[in-house]
PDB file of N, CA, C and O in Angstrom:
ATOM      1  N   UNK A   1     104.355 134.662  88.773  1.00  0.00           N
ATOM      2  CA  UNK A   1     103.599 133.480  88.372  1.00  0.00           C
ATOM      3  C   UNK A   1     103.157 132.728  89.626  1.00  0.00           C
ATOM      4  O   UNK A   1     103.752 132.579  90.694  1.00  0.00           O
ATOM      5  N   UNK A   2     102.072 132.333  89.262  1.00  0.00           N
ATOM      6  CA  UNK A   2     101.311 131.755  90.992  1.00  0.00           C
ATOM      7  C   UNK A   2     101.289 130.149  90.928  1.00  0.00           C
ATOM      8  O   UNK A   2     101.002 129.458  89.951  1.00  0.00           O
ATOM      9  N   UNK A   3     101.615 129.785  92.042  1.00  0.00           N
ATOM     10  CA  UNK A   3     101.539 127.937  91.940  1.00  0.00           C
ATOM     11  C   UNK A   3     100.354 127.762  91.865  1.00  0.00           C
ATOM     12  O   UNK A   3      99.532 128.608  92.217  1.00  0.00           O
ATOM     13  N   UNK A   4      99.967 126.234  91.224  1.00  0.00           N
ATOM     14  CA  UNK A   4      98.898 125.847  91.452  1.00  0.00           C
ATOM     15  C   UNK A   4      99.030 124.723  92.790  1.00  0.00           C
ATOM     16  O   UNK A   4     100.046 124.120  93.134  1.00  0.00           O
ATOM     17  N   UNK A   5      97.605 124.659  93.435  1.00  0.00           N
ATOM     18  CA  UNK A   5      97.315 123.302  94.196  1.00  0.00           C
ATOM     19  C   UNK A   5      98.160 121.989  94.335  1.00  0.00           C
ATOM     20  O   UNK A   5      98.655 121.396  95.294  1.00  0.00           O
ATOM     21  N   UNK A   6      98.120 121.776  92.943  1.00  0.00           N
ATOM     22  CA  UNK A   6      99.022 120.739  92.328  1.00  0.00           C
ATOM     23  C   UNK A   6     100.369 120.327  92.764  1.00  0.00           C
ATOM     24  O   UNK A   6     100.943 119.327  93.193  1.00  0.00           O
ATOM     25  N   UNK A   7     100.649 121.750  92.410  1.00  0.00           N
ATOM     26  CA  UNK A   7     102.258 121.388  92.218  1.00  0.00           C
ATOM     27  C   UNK A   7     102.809 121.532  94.015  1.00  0.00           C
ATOM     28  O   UNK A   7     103.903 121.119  94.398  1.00  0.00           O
ATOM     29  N   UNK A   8     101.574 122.332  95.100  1.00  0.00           N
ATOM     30  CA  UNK A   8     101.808 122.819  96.188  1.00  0.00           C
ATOM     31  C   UNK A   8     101.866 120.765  97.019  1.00  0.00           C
ATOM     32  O   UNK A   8     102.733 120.319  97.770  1.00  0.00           O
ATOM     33  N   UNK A   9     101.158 120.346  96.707  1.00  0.00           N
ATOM     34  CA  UNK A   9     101.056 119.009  96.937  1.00  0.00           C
ATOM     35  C   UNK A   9     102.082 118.066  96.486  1.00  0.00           C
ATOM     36  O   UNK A   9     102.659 117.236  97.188  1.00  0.00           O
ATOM     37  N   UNK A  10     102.272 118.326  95.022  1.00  0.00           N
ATOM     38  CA  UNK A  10     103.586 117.547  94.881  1.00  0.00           C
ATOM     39  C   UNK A  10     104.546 117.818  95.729  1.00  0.00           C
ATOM     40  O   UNK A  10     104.937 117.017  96.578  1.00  0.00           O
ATOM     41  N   UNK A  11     104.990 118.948  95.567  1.00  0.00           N
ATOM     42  CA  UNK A  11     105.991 119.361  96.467  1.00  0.00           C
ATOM     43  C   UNK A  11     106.092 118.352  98.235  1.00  0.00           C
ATOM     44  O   UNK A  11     106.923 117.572  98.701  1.00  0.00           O
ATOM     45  N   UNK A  12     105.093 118.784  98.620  1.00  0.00           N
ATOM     46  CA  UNK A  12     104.822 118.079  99.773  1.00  0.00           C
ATOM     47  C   UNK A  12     105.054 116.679  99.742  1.00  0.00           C
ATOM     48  O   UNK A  12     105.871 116.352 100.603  1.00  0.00           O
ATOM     49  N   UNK A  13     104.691 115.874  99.159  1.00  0.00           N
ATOM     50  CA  UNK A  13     104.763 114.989  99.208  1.00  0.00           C
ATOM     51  C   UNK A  13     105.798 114.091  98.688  1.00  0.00           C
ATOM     52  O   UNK A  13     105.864 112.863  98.721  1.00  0.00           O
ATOM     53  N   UNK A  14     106.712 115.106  98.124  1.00  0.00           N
ATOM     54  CA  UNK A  14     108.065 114.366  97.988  1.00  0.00           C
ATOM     55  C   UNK A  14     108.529 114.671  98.765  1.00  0.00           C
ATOM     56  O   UNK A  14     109.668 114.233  98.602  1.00  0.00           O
ATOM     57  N   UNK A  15     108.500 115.301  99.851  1.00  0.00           N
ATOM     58  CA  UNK A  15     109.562 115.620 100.670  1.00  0.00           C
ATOM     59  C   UNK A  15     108.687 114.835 102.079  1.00  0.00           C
ATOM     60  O   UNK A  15     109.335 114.674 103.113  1.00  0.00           O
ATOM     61  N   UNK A  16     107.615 114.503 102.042  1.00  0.00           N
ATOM     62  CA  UNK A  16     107.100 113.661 103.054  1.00  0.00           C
ATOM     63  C   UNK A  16     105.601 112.475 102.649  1.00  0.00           C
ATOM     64  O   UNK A  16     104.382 112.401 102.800  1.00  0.00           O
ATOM     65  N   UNK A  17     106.814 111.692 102.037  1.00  0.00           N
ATOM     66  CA  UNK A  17     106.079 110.973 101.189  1.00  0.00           C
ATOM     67  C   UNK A  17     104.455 110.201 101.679  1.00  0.00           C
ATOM     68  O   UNK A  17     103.503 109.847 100.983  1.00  0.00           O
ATOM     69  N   UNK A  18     104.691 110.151 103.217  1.00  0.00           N
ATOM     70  CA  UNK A  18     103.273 109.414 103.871  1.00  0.00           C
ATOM     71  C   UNK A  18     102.477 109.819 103.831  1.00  0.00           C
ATOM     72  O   UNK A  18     101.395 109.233 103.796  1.00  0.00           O
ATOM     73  N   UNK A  19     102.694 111.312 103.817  1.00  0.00           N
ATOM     74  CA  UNK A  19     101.715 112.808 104.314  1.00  0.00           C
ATOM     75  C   UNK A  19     100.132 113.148 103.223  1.00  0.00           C
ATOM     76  O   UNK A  19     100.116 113.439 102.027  1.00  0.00           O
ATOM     77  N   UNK A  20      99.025 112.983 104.111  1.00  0.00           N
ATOM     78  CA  UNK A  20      98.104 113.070 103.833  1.00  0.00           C
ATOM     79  C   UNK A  20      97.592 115.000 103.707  1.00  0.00           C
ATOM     80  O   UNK A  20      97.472 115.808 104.629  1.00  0.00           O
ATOM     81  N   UNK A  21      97.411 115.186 102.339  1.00  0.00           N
ATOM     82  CA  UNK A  21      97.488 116.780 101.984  1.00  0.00           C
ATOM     83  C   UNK A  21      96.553 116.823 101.536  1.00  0.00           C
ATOM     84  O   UNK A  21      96.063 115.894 100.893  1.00  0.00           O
ATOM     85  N   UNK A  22      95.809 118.355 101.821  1.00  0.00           N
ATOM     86  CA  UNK A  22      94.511 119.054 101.536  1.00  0.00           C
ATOM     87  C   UNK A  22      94.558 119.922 100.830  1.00  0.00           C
ATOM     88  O   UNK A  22      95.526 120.289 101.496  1.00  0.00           O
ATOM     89  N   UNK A  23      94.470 120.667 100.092  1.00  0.00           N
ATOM     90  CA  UNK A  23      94.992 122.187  99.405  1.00  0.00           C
ATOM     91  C   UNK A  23      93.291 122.333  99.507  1.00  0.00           C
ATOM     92  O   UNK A  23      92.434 121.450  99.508  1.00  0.00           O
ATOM     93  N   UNK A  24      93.165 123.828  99.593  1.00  0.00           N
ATOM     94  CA  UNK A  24      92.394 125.024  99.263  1.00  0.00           C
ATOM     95  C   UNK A  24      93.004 126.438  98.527  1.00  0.00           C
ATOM     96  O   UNK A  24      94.095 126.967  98.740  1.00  0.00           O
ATOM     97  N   UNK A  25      92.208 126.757  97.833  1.00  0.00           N
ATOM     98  CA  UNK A  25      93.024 128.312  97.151  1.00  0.00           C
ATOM     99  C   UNK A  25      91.792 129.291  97.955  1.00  0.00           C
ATOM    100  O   UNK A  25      90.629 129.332  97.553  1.00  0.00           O
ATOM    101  N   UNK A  26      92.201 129.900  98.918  1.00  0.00           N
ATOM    102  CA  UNK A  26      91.317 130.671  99.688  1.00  0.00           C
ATOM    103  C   UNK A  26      90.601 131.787  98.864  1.00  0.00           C
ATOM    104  O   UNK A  26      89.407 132.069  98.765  1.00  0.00           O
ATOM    105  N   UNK A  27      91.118 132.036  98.606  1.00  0.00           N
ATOM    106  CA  UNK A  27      90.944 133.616  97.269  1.00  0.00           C
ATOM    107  C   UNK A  27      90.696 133.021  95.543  1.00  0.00           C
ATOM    108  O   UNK A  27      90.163 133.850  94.805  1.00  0.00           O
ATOM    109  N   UNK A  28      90.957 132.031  95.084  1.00  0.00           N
ATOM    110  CA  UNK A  28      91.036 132.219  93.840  1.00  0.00           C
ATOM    111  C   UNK A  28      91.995 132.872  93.130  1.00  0.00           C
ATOM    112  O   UNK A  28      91.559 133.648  92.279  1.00  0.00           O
ATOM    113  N   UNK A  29      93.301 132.770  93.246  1.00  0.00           N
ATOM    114  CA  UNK A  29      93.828 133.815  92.816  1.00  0.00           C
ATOM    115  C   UNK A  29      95.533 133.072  92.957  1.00  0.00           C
ATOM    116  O   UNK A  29      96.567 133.690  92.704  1.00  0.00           O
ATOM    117  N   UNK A  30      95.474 131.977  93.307  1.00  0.00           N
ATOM    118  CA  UNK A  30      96.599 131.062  92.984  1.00  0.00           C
ATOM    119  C   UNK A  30      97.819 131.262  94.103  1.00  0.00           C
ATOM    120  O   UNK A  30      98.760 130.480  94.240  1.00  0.00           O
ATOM    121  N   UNK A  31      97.602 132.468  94.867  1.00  0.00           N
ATOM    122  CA  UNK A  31      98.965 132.974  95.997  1.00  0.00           C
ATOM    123  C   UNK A  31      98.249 132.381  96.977  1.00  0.00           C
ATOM    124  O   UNK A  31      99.141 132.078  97.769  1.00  0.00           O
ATOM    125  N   UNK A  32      97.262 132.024  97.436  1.00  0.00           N
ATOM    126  CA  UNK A  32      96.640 132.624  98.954  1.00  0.00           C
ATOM    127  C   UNK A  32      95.866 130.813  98.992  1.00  0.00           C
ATOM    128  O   UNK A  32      94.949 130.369  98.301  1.00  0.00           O
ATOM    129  N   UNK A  33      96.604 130.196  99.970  1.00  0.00           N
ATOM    130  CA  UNK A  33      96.035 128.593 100.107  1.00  0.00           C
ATOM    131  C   UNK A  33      96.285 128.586 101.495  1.00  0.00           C
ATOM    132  O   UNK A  33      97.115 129.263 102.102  1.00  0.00           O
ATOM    133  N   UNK A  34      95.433 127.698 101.971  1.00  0.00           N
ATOM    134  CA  UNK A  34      95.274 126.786 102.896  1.00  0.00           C
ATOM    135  C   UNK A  34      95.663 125.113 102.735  1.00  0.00           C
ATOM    136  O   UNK A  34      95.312 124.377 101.812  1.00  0.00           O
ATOM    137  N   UNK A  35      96.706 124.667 104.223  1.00  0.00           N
ATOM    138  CA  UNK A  35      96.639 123.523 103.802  1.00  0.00           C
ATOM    139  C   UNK A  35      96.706 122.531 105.035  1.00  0.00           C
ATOM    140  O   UNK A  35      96.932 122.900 106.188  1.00  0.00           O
ATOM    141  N   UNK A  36      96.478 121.203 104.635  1.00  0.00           N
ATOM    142  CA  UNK A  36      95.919 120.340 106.072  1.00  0.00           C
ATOM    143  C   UNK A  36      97.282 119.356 105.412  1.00  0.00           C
ATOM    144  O   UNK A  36      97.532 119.081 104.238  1.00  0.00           O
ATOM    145  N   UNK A  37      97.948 119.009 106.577  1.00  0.00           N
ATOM    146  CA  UNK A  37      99.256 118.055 106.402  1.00  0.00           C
ATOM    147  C   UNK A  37      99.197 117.519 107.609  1.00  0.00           C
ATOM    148  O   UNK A  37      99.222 117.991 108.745  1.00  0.00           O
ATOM    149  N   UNK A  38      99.090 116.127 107.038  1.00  0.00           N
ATOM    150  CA  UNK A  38      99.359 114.756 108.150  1.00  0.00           C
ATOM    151  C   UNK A  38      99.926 113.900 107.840  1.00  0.00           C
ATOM    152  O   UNK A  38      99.647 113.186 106.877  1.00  0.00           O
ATOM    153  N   UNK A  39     101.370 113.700 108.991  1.00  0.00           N
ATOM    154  CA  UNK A  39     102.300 113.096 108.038  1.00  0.00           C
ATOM    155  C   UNK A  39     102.799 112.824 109.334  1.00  0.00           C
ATOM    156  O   UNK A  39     102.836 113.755 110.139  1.00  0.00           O
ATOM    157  N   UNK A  40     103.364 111.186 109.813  1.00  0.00           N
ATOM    158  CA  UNK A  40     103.997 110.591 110.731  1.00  0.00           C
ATOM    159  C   UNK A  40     105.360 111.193 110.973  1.00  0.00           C
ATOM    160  O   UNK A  40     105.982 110.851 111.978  1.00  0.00           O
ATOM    161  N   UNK A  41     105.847 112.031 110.158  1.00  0.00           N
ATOM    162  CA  UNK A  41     107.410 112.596 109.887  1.00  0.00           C
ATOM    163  C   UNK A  41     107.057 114.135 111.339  1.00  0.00           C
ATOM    164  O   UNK A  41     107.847 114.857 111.948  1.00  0.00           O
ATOM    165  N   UNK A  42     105.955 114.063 111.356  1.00  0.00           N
ATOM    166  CA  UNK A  42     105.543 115.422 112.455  1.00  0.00           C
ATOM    167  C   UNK A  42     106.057 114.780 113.873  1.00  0.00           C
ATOM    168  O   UNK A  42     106.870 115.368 114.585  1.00  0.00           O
ATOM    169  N   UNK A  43     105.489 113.502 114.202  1.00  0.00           N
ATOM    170  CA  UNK A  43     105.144 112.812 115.566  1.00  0.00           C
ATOM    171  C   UNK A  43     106.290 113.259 116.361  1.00  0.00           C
ATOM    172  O   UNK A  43     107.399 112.818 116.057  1.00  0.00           O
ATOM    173  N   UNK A  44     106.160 114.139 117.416  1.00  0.00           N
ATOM    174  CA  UNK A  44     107.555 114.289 118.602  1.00  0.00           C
ATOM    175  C   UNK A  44     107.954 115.793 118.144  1.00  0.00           C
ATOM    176  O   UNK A  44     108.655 116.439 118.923  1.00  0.00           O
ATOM    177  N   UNK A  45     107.644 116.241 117.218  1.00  0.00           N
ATOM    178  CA  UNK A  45     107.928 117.637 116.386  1.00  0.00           C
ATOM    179  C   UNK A  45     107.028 118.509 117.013  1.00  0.00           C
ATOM    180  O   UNK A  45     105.896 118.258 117.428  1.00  0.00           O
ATOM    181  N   UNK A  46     108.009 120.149 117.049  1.00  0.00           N
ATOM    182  CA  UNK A  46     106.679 120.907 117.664  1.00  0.00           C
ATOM    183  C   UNK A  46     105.871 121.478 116.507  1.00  0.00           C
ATOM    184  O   UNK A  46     106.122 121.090 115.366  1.00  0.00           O
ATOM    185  N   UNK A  47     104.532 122.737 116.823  1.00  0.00           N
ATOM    186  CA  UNK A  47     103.990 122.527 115.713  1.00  0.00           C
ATOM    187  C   UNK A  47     104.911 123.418 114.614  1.00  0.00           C
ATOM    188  O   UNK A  47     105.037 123.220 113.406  1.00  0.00           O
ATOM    189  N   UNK A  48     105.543 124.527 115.506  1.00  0.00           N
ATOM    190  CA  UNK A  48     106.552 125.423 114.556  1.00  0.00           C
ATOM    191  C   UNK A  48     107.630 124.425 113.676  1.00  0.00           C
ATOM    192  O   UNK A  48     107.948 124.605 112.501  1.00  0.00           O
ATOM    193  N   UNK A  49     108.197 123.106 114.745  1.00  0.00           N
ATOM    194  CA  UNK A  49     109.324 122.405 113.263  1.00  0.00           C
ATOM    195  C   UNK A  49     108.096 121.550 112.664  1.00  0.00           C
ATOM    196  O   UNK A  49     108.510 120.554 112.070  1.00  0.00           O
ATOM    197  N   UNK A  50     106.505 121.696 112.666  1.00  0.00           N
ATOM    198  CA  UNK A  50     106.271 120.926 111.557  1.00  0.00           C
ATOM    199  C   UNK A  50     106.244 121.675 110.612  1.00  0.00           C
ATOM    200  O   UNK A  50     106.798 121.359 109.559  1.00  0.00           O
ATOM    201  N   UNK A  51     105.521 122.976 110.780  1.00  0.00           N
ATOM    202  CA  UNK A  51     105.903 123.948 109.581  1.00  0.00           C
ATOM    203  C   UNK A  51     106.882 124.419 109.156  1.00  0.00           C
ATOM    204  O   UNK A  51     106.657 125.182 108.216  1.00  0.00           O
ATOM    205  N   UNK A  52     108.188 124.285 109.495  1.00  0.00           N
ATOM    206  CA  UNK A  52     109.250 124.790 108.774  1.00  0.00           C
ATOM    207  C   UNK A  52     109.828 123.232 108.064  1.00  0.00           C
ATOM    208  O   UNK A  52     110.871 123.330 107.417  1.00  0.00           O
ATOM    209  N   UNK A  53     109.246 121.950 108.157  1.00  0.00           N
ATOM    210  CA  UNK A  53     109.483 120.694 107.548  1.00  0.00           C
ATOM    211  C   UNK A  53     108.380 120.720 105.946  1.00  0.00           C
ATOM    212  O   UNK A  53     108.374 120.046 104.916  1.00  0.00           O
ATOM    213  N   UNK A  54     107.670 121.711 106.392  1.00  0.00           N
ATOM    214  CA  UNK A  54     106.351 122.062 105.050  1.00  0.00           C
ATOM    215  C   UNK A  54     107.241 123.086 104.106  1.00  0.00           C
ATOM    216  O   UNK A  54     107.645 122.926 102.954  1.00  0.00           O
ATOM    217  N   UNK A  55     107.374 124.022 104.872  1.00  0.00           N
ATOM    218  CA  UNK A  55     107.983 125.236 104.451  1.00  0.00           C
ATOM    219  C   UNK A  55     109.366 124.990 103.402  1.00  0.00           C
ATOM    220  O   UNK A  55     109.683 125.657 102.417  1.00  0.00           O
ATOM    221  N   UNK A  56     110.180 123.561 104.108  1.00  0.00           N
ATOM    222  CA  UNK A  56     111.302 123.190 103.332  1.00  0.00           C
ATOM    223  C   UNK A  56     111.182 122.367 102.114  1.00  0.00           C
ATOM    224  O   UNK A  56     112.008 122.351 101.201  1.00  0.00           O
ATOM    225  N   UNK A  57     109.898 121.567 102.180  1.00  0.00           N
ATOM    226  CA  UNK A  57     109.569 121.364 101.369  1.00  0.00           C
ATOM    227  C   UNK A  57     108.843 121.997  99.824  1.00  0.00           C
ATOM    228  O   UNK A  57     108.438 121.344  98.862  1.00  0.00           O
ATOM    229  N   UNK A  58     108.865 123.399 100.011  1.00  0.00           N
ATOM    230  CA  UNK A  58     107.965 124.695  99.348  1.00  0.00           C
ATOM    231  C   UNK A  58     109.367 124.873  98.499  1.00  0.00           C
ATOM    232  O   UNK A  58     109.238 125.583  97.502  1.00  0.00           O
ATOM    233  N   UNK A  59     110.577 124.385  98.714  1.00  0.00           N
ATOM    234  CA  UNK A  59     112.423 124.626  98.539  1.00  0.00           C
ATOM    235  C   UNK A  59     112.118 126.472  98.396  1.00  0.00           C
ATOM    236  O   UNK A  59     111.884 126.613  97.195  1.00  0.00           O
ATOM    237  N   UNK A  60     112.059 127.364  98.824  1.00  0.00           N
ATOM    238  CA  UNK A  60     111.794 128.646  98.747  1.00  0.00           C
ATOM    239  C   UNK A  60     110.807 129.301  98.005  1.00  0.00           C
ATOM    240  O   UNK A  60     111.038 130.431  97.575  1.00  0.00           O
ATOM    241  N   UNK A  61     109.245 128.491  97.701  1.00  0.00           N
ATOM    242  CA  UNK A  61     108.530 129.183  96.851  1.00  0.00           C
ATOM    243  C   UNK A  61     107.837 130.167  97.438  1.00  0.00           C
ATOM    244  O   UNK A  61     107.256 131.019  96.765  1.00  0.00           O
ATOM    245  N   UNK A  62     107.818 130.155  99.086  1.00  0.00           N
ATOM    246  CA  UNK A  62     106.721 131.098  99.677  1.00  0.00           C
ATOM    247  C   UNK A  62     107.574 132.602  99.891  1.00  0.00           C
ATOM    248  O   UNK A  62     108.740 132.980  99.773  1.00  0.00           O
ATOM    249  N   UNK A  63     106.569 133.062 100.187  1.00  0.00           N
ATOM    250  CA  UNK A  63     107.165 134.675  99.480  1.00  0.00           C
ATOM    251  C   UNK A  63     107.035 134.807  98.406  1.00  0.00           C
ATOM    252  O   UNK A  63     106.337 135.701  97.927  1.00  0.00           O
ATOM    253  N   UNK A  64     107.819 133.753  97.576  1.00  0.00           N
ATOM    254  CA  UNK A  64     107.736 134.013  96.256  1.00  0.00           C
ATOM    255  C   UNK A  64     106.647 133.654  95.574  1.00  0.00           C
ATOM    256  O   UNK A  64     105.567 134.222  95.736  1.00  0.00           O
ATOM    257  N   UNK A  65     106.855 132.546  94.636  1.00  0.00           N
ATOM    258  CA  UNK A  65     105.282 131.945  93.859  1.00  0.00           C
ATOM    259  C   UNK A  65     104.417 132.012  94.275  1.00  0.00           C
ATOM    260  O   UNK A  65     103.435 132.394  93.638  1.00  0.00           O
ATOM    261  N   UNK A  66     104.360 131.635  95.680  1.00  0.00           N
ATOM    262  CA  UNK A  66     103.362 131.268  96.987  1.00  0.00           C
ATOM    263  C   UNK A  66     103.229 132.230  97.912  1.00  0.00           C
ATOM    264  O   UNK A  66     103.964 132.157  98.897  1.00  0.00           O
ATOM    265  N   UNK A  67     102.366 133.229  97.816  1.00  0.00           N
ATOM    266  CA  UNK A  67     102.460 134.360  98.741  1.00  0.00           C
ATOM    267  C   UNK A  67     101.942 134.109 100.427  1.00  0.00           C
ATOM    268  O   UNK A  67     102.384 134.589 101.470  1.00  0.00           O
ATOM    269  N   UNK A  68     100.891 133.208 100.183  1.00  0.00           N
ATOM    270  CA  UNK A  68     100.405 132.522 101.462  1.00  0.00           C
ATOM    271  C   UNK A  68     100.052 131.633 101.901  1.00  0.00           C
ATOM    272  O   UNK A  68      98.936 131.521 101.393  1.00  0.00           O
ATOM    273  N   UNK A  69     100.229 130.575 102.739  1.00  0.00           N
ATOM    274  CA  UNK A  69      99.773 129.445 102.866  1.00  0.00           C
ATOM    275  C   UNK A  69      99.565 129.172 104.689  1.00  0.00           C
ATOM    276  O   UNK A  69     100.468 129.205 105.525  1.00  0.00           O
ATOM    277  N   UNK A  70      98.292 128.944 104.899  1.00  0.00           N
ATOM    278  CA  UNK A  70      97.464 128.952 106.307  1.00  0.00           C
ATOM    279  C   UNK A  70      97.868 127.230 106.671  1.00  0.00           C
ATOM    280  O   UNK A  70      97.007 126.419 106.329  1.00  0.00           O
ATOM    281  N   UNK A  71      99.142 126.677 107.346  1.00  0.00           N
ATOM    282  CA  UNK A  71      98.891 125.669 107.960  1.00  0.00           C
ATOM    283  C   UNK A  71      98.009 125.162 108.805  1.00  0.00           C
ATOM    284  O   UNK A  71      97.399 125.938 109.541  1.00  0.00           O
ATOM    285  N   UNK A  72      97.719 123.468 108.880  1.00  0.00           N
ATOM    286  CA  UNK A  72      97.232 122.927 109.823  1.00  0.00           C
ATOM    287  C   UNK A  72      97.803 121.956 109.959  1.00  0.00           C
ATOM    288  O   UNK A  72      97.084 121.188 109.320  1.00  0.00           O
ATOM    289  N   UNK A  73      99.059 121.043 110.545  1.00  0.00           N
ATOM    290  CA  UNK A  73      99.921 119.885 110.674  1.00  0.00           C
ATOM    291  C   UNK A  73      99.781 118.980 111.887  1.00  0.00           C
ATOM    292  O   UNK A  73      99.829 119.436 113.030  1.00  0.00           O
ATOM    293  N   UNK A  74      99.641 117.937 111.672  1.00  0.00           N
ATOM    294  CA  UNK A  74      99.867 117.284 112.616  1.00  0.00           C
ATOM    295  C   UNK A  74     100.368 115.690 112.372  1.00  0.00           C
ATOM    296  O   UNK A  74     100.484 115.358 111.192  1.00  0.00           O
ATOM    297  N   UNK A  75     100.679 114.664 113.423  1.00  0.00           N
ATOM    298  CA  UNK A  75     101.218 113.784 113.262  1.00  0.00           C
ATOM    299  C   UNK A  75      99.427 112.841 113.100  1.00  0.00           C
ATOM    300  O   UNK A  75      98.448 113.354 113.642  1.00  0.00           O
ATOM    301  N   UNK A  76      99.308 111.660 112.404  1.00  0.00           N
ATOM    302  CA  UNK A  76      98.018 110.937 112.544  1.00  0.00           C
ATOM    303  C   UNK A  76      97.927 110.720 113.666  1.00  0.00           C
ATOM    304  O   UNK A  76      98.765 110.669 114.566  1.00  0.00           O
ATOM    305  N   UNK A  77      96.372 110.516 113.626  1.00  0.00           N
ATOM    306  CA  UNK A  77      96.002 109.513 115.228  1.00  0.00           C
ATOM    307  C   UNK A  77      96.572 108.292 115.402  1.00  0.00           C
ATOM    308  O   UNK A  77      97.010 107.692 114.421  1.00  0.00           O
ATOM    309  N   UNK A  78      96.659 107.669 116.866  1.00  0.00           N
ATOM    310  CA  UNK A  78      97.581 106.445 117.069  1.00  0.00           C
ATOM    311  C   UNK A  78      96.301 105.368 117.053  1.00  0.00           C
ATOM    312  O   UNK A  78      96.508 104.162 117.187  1.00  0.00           O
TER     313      UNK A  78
END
């Protein structure tokens, strides 16, 4: 069963509640997204612990529900 957008965002955003999120479904096909995360919880983080702070927030859906997801993270502008 494939996540939707939706729920890829909720997710996110409970676990980094400031965080400004983008979803794309690259393919159509509900596995395969792109996503833009900006979230002050990044600032001082490299870009690998911002994605594994995304990733923890997914609580283990990738691989699974979520077959792919193309980060772009960063902390906002100052």
């Amino acid at each position: 069963m494939a996540m939707d957008a939706i729920e890829i965002e909720t997710l996110i955003k409970t676990a980094l509640p400031d965080a400004h999120v983008e979803i794309r479904d690259l393919a159509g096909d509900g596995d395969h997204y792109a996503a833009v995360v900006i979230s002050e919880a990044f600032r001082g983080k490299t870009r690998v612990q911002q994605h594994q702070m995304v990733y923890d927030a997914l609580k283990g859906q990738m691989g699974g529900e979520l077959h792919a997801l193309a980060l772009q993270t960063s902390a906002p502008d100052v």
